[in-house]
PDB file of the backbone (N, CA, C, O) and the ligand in Angstrom, with CONECT records:
HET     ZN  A 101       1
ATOM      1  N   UNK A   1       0.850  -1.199   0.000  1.00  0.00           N
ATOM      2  CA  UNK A   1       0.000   0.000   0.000  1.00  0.00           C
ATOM      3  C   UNK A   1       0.876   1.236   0.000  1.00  0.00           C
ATOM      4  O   UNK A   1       1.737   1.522   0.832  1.00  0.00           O
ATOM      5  N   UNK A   2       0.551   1.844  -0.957  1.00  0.00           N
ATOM      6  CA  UNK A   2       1.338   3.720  -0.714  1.00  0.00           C
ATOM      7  C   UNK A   2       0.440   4.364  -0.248  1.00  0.00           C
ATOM      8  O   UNK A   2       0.783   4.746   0.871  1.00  0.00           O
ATOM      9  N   UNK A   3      -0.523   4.691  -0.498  1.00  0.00           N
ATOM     10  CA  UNK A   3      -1.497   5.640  -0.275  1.00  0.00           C
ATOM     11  C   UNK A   3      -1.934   5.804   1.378  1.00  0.00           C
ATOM     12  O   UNK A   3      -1.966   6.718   2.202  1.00  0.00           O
ATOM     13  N   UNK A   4      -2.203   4.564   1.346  1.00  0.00           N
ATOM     14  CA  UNK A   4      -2.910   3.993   2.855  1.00  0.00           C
ATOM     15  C   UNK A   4      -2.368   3.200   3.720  1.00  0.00           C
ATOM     16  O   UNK A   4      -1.411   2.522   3.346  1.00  0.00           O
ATOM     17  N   UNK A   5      -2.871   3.085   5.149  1.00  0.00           N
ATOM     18  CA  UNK A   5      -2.231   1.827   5.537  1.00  0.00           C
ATOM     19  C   UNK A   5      -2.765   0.938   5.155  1.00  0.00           C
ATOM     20  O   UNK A   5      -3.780   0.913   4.459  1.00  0.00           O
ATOM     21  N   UNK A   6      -1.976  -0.167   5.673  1.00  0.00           N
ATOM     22  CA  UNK A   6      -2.628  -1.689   5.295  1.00  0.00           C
ATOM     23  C   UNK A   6      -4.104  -2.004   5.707  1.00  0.00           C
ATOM     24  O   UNK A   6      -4.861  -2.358   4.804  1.00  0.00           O
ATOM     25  N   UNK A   7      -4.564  -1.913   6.927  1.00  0.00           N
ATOM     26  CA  UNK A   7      -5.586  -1.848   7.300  1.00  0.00           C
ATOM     27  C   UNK A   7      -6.887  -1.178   6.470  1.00  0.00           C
ATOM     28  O   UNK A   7      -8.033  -1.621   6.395  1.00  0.00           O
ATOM     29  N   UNK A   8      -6.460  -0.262   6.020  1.00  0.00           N
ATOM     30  CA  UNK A   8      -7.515   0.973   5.443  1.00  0.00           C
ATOM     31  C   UNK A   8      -8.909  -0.061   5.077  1.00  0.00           C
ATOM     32  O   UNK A   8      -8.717  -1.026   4.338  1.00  0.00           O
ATOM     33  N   UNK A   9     -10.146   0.174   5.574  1.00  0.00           N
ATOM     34  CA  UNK A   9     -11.236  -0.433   5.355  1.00  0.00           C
ATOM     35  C   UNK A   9     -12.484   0.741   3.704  1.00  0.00           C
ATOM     36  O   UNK A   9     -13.318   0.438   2.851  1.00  0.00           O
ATOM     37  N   UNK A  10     -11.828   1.934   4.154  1.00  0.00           N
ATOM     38  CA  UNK A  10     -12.681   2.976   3.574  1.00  0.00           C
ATOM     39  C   UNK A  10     -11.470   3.871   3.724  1.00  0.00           C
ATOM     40  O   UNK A  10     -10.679   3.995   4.659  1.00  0.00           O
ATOM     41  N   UNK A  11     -11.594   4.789   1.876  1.00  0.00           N
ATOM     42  CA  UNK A  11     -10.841   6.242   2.088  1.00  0.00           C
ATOM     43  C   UNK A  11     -11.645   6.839   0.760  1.00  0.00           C
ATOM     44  O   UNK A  11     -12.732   6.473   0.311  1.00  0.00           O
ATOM     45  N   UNK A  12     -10.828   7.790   0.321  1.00  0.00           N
ATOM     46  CA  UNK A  12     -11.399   8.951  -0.652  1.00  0.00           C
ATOM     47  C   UNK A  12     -10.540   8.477  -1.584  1.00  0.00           C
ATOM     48  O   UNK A  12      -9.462   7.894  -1.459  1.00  0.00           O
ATOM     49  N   UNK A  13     -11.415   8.938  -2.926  1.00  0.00           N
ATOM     50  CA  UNK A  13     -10.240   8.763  -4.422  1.00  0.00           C
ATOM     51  C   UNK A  13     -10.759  10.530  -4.783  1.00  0.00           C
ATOM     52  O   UNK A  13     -11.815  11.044  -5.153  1.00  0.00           O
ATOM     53  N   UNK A  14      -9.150  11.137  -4.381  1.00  0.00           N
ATOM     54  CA  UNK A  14      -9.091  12.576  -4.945  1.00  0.00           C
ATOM     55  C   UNK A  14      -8.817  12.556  -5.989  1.00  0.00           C
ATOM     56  O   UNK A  14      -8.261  11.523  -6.362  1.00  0.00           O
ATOM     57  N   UNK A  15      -9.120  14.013  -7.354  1.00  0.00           N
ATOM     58  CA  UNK A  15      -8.420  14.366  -7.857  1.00  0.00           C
ATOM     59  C   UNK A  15      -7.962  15.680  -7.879  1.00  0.00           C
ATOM     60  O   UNK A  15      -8.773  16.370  -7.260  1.00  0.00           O
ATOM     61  N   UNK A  16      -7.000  16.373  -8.323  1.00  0.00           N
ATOM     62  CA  UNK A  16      -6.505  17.407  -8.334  1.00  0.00           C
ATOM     63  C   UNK A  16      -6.630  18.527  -8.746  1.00  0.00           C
ATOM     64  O   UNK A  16      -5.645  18.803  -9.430  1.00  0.00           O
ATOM     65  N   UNK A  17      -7.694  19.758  -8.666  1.00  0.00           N
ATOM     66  CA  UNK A  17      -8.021  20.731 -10.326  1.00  0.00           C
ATOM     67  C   UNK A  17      -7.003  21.211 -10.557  1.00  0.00           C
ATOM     68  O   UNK A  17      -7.109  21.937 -11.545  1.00  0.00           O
ATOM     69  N   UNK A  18      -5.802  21.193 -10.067  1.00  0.00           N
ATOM     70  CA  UNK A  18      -4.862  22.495 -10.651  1.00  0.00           C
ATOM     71  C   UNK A  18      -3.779  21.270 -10.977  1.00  0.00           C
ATOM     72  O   UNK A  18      -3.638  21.030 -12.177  1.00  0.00           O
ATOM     73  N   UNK A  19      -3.317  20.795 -10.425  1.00  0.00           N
ATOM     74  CA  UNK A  19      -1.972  19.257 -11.405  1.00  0.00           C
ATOM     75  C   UNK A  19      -2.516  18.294 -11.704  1.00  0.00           C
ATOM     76  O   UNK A  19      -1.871  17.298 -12.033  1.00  0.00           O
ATOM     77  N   UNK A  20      -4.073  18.309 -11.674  1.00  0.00           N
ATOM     78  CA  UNK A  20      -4.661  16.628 -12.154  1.00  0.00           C
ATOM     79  C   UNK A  20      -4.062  15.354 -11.375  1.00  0.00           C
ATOM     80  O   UNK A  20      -4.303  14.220 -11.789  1.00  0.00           O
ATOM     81  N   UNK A  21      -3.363  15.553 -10.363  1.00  0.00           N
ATOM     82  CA  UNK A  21      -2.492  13.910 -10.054  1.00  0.00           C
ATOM     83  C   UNK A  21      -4.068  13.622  -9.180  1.00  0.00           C
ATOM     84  O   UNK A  21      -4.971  14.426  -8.946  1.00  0.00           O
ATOM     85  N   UNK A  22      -3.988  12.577  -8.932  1.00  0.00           N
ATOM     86  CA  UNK A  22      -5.140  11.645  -8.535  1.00  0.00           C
ATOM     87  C   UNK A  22      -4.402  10.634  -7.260  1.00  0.00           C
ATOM     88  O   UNK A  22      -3.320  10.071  -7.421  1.00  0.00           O
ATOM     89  N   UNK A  23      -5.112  10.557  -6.170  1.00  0.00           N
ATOM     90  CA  UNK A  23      -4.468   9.979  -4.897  1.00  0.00           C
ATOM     91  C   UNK A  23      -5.522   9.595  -3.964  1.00  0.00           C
ATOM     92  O   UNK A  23      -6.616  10.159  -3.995  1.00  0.00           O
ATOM     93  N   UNK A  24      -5.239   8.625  -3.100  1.00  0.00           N
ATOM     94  CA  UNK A  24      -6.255   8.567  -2.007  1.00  0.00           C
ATOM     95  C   UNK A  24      -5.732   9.035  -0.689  1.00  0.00           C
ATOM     96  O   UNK A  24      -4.628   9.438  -0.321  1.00  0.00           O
ATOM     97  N   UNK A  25      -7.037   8.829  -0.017  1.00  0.00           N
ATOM     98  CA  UNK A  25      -6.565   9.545   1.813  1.00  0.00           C
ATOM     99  C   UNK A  25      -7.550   9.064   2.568  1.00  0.00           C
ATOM    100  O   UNK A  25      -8.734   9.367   2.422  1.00  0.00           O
ATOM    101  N   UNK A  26      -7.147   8.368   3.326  1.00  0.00           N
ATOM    102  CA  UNK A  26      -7.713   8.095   4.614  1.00  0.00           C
ATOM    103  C   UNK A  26      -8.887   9.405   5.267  1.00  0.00           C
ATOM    104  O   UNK A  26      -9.725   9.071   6.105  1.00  0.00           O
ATOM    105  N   UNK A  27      -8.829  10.488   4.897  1.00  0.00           N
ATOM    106  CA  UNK A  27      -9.587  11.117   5.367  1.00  0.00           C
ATOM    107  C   UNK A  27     -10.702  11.780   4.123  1.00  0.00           C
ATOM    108  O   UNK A  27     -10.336  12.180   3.018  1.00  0.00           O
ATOM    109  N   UNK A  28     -11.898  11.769   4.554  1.00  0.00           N
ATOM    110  CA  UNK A  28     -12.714  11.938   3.629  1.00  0.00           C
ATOM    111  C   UNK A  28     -13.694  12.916   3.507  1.00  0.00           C
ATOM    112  O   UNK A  28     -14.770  12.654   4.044  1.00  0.00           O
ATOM    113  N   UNK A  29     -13.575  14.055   2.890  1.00  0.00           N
ATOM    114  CA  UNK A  29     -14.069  14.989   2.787  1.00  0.00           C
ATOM    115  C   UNK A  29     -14.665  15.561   1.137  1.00  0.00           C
ATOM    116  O   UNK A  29     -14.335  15.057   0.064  1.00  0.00           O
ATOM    117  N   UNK A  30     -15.361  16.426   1.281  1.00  0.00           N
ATOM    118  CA  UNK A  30     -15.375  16.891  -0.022  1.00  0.00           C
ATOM    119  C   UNK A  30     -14.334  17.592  -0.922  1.00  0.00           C
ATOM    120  O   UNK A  30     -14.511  17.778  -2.125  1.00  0.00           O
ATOM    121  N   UNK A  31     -13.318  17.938  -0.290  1.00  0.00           N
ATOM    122  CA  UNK A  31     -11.988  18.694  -0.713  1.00  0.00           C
ATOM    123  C   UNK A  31     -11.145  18.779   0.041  1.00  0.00           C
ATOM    124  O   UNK A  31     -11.413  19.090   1.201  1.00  0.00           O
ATOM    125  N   UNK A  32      -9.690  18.505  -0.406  1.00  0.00           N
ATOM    126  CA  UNK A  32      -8.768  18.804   0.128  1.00  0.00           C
ATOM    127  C   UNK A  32      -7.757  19.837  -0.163  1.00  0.00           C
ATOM    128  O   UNK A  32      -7.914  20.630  -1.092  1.00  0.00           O
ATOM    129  N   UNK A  33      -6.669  19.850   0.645  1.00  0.00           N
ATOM    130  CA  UNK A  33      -5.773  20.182   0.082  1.00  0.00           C
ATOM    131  C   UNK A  33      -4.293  19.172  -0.718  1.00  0.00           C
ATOM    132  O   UNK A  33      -3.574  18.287  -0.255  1.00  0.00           O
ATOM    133  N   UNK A  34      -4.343  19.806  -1.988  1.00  0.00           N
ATOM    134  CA  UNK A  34      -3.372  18.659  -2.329  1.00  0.00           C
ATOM    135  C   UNK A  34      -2.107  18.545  -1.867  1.00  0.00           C
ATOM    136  O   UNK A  34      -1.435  19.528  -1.555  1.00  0.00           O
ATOM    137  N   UNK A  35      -1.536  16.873  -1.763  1.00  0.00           N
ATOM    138  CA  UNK A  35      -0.304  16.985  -0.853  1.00  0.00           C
ATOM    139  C   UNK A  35       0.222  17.535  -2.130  1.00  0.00           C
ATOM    140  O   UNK A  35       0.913  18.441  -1.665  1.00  0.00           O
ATOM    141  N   UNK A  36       0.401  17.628  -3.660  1.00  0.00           N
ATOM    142  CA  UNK A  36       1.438  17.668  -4.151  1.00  0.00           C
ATOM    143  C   UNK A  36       1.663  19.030  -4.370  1.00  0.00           C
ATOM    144  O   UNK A  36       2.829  19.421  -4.325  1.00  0.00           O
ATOM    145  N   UNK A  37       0.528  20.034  -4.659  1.00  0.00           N
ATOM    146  CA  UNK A  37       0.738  21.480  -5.201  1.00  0.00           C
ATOM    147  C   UNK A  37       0.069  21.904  -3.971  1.00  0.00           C
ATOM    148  O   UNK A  37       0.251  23.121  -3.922  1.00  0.00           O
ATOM    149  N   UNK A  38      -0.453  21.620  -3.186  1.00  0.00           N
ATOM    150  CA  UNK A  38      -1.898  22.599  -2.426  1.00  0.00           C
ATOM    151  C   UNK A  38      -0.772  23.164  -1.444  1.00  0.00           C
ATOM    152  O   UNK A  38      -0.983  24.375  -1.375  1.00  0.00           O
ATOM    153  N   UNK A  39       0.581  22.755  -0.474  1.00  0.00           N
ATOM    154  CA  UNK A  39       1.353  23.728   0.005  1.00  0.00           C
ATOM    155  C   UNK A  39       2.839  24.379  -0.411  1.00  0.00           C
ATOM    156  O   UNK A  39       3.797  24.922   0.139  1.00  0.00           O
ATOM    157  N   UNK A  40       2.487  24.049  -1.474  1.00  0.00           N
ATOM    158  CA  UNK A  40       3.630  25.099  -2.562  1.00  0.00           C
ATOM    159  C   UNK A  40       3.782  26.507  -2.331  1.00  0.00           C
ATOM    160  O   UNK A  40       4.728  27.205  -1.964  1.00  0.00           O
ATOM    161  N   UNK A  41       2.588  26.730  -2.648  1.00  0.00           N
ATOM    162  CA  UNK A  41       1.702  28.307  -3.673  1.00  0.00           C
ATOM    163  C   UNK A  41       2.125  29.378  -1.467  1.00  0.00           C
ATOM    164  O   UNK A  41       1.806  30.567  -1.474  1.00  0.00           O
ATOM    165  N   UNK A  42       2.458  29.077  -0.682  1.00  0.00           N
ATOM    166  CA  UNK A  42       1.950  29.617   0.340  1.00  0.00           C
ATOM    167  C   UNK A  42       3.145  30.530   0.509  1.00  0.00           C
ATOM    168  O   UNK A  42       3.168  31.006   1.644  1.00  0.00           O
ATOM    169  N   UNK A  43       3.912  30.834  -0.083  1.00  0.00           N
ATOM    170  CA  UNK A  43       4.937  31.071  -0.070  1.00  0.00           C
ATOM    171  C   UNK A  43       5.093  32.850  -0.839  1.00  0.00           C
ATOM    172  O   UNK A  43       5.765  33.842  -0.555  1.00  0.00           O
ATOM    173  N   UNK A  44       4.055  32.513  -1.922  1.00  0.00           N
ATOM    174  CA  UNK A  44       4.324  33.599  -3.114  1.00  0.00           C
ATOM    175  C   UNK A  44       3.115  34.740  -3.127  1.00  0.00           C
ATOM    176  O   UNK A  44       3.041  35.759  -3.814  1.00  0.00           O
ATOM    177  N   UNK A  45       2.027  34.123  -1.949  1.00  0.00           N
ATOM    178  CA  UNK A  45       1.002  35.242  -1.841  1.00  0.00           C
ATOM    179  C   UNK A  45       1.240  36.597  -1.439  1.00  0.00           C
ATOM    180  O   UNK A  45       1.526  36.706  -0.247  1.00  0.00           O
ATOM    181  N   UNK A  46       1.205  37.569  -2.044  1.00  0.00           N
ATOM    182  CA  UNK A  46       1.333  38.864  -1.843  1.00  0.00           C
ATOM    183  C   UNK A  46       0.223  39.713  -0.673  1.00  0.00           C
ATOM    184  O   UNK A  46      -0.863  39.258  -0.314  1.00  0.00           O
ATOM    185  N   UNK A  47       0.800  40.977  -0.236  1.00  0.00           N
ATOM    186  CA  UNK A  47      -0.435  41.419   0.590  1.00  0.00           C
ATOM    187  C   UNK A  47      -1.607  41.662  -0.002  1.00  0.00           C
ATOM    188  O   UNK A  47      -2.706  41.732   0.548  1.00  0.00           O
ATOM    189  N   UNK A  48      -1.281  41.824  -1.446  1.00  0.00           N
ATOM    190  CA  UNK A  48      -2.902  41.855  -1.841  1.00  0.00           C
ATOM    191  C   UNK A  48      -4.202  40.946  -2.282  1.00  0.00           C
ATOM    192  O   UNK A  48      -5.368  41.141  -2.623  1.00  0.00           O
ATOM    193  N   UNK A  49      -3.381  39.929  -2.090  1.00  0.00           N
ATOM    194  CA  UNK A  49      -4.006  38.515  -2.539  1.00  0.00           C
ATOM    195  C   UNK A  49      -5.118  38.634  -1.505  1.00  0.00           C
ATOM    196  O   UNK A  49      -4.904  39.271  -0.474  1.00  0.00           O
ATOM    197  N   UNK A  50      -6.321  38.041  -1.734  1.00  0.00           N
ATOM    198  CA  UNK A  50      -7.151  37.544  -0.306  1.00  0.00           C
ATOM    199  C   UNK A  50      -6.826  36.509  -0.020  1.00  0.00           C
ATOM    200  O   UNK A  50      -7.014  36.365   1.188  1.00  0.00           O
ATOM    201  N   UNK A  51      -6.433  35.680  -0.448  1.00  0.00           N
ATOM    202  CA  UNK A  51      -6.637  34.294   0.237  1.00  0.00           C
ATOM    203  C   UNK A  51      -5.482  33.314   0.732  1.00  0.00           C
ATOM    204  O   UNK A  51      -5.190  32.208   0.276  1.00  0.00           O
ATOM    205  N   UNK A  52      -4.945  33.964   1.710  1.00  0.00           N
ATOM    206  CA  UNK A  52      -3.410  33.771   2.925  1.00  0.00           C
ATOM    207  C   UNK A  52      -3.878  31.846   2.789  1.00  0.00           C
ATOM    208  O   UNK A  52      -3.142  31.090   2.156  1.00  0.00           O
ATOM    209  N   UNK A  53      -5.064  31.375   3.432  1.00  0.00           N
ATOM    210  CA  UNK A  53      -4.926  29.970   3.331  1.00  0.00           C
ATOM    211  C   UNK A  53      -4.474  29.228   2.165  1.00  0.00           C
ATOM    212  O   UNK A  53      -4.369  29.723   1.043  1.00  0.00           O
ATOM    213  N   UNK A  54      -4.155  27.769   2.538  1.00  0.00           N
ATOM    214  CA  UNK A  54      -4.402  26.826   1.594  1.00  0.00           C
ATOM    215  C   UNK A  54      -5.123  26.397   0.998  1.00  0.00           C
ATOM    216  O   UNK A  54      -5.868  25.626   1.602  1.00  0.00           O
ATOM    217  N   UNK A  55      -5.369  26.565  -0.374  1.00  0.00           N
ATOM    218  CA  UNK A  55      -5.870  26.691  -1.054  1.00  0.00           C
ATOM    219  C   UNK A  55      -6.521  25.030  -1.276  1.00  0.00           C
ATOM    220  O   UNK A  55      -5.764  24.313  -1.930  1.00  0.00           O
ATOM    221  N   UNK A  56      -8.021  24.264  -0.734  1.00  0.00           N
ATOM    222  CA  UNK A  56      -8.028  22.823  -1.292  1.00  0.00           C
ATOM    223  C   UNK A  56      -8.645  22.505  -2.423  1.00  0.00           C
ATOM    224  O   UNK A  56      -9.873  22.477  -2.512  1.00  0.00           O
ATOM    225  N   UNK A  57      -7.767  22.210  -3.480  1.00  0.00           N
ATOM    226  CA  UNK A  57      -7.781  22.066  -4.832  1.00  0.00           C
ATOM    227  C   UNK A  57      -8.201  20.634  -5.034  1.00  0.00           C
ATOM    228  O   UNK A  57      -8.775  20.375  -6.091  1.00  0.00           O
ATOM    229  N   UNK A  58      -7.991  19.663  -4.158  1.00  0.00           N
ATOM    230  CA  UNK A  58      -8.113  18.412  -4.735  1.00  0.00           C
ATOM    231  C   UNK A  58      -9.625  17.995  -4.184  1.00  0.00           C
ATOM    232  O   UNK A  58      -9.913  18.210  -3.007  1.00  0.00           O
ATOM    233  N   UNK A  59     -10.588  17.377  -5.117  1.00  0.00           N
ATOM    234  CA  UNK A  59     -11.859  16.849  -5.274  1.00  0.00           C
ATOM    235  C   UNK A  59     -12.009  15.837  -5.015  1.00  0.00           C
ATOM    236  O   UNK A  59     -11.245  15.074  -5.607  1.00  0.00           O
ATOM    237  N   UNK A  60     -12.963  15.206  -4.081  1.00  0.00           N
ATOM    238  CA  UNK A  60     -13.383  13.846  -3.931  1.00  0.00           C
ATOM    239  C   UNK A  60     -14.170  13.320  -5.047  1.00  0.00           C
ATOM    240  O   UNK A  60     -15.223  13.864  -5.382  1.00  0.00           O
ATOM    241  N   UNK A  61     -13.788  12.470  -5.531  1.00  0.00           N
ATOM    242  CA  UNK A  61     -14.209  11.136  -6.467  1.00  0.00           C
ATOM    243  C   UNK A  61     -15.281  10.628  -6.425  1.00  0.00           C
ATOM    244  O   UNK A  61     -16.343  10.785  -7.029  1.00  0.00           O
ATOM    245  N   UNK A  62     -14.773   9.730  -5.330  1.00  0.00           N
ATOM    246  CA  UNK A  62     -15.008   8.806  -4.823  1.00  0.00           C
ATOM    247  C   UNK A  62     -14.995   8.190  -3.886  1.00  0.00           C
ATOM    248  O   UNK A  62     -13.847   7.954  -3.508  1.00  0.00           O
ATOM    249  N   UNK A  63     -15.922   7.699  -3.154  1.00  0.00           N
ATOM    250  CA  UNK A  63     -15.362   6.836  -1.979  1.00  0.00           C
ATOM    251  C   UNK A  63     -15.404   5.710  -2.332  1.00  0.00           C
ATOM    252  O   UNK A  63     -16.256   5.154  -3.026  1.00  0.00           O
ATOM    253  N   UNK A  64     -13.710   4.973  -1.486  1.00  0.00           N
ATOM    254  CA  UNK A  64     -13.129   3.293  -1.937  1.00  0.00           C
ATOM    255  C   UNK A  64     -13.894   2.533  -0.387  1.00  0.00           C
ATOM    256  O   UNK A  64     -14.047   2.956   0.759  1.00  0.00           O
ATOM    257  N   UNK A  65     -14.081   1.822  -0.769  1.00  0.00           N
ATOM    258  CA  UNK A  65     -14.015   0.621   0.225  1.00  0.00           C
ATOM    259  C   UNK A  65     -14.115  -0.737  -0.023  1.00  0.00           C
ATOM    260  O   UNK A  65     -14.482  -1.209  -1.099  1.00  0.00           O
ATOM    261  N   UNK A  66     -13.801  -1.361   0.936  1.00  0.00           N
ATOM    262  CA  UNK A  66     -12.917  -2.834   1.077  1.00  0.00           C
ATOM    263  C   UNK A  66     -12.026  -2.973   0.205  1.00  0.00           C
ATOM    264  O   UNK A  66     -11.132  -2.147   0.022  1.00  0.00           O
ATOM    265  N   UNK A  67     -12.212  -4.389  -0.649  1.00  0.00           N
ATOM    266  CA  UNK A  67     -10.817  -4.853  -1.218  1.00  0.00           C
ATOM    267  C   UNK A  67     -10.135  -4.044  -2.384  1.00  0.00           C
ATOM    268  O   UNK A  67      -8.990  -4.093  -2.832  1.00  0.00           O
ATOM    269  N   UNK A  68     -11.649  -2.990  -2.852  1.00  0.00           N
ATOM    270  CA  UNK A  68     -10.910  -2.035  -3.917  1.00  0.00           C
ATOM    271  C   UNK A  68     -10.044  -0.974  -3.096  1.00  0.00           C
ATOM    272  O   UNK A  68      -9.361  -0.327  -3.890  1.00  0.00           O
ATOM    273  N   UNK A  69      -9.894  -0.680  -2.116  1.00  0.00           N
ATOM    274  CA  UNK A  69      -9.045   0.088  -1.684  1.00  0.00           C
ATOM    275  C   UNK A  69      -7.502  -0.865  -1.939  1.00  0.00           C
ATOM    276  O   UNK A  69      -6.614  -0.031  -2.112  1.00  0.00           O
ATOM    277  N   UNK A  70      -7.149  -1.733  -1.985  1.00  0.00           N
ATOM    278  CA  UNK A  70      -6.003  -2.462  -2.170  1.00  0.00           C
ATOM    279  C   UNK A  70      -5.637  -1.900  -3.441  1.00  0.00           C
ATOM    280  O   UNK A  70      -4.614  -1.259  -3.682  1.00  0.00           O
ATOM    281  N   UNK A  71      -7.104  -2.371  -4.689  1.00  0.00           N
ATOM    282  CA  UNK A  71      -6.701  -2.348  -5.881  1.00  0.00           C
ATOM    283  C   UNK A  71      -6.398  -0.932  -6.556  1.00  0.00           C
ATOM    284  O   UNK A  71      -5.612  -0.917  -7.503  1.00  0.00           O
ATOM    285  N   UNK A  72      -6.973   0.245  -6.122  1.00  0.00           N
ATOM    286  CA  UNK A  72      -6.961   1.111  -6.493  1.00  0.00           C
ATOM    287  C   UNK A  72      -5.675   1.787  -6.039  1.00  0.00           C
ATOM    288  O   UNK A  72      -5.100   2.499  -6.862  1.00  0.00           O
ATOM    289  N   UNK A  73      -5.077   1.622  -4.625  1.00  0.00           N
ATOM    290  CA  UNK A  73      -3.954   2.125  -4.279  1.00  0.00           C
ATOM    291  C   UNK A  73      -3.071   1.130  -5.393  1.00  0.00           C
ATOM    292  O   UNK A  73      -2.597   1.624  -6.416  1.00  0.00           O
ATOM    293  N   UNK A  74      -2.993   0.394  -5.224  1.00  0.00           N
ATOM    294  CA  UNK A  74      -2.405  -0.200  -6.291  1.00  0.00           C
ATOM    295  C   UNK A  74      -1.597   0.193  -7.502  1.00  0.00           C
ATOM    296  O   UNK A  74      -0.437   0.294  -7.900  1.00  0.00           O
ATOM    297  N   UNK A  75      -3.440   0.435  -8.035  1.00  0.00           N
ATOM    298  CA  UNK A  75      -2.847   1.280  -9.474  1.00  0.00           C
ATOM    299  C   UNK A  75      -2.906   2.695  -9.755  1.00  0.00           C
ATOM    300  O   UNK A  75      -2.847   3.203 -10.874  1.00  0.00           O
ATOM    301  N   UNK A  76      -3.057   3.430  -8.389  1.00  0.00           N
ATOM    302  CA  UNK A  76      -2.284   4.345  -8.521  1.00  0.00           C
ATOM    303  C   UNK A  76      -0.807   4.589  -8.243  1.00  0.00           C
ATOM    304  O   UNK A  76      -0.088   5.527  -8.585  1.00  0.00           O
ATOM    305  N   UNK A  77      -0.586   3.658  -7.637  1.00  0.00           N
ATOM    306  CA  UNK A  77       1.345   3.510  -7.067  1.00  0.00           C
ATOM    307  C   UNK A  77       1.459   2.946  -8.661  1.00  0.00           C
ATOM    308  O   UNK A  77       2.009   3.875  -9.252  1.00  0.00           O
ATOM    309  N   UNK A  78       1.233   2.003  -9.506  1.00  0.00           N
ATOM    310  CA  UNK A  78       1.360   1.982 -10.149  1.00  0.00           C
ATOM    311  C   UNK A  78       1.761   3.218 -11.480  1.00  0.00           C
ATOM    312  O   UNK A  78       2.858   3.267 -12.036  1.00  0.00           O
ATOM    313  N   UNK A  79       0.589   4.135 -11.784  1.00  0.00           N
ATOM    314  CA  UNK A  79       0.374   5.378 -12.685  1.00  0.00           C
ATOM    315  C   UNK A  79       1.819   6.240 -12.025  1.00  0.00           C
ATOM    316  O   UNK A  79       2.547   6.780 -12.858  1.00  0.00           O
ATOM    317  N   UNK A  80       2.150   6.334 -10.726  1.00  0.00           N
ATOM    318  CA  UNK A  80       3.355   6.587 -10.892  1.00  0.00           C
ATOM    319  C   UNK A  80       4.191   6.614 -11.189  1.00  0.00           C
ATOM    320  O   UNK A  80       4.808   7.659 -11.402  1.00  0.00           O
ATOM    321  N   UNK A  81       4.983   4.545 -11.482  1.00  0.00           N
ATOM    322  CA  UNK A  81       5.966   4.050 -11.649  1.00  0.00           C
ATOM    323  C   UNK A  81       5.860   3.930 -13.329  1.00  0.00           C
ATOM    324  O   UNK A  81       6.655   3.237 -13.964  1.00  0.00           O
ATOM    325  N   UNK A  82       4.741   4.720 -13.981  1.00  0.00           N
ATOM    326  CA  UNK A  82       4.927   4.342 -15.288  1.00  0.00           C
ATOM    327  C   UNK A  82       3.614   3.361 -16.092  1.00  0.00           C
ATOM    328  O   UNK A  82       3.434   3.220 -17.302  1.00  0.00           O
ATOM    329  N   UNK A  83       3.006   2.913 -15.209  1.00  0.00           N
ATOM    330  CA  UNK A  83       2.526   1.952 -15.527  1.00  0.00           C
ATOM    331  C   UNK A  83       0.719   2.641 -16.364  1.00  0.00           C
ATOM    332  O   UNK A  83       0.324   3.807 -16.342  1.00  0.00           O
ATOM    333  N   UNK A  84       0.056   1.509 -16.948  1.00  0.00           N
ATOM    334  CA  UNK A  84      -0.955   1.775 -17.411  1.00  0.00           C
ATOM    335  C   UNK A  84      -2.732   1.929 -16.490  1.00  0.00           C
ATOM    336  O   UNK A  84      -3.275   1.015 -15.870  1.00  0.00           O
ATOM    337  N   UNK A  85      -3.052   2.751 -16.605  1.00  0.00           N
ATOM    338  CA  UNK A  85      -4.085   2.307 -15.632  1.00  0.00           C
ATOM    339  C   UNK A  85      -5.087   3.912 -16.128  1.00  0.00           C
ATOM    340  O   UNK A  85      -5.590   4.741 -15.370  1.00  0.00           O
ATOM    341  N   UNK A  86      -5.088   3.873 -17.768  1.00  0.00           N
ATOM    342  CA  UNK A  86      -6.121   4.067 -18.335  1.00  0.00           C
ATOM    343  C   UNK A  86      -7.728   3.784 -17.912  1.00  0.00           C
ATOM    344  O   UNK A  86      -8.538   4.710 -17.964  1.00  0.00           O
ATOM    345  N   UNK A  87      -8.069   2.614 -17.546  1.00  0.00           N
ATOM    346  CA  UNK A  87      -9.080   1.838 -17.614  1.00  0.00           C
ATOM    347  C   UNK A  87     -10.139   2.016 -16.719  1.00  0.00           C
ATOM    348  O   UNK A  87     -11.258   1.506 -16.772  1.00  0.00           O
ATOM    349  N   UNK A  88      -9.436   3.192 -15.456  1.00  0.00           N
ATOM    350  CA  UNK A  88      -9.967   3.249 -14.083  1.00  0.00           C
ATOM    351  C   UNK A  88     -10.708   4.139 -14.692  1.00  0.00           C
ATOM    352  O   UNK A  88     -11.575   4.752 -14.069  1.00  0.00           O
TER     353      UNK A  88
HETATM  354 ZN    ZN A 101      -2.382  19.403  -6.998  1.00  0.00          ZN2+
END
């Protein structure tokens, strides 16, 4: 498992609006913030910006549970390493 622990019974299938990467999380909400871009940007806000927070860009899917949580972490550790996983 990358995503999750082993255990994981139920999590979220995010995706991302601003880098598109796609991930799960144990915690399940309607939005997050993404681990990959969502605390980047916190750095470059100016005083005139409104919006000092983190920004949560990434969208819930889906909710996984039981054995597709295996499969889906899966092939997303997979879509990392290269691999195909079109099909989802
Ligand atoms: Zn992102």
């Amino acid at each position: 498992m990358y995503y999750v622990p082993d255990d994981t019974e139920k999590c979220g299938y995010y995706e991302c609006e601003e880098c598109r990467e796609r991930f799960l999380d144990v915690r399940i909400a309607s939005r997050l913030v993404c681990p990959y871009c969502g605390e980047a940007h916190d750095m470059e806000i100016g005083p005139d910006d409104e919006m000092p927070s983190v920004k949560e860009s990434a969208k819930l899917l889906e909710v996984i549970e039981g054995e597709d949580v295996e499969k889906y972490d899966a092939l997303l550790s997979l879509a990392i390493t290269g691999g195909d996983y079109s099909w989802i």
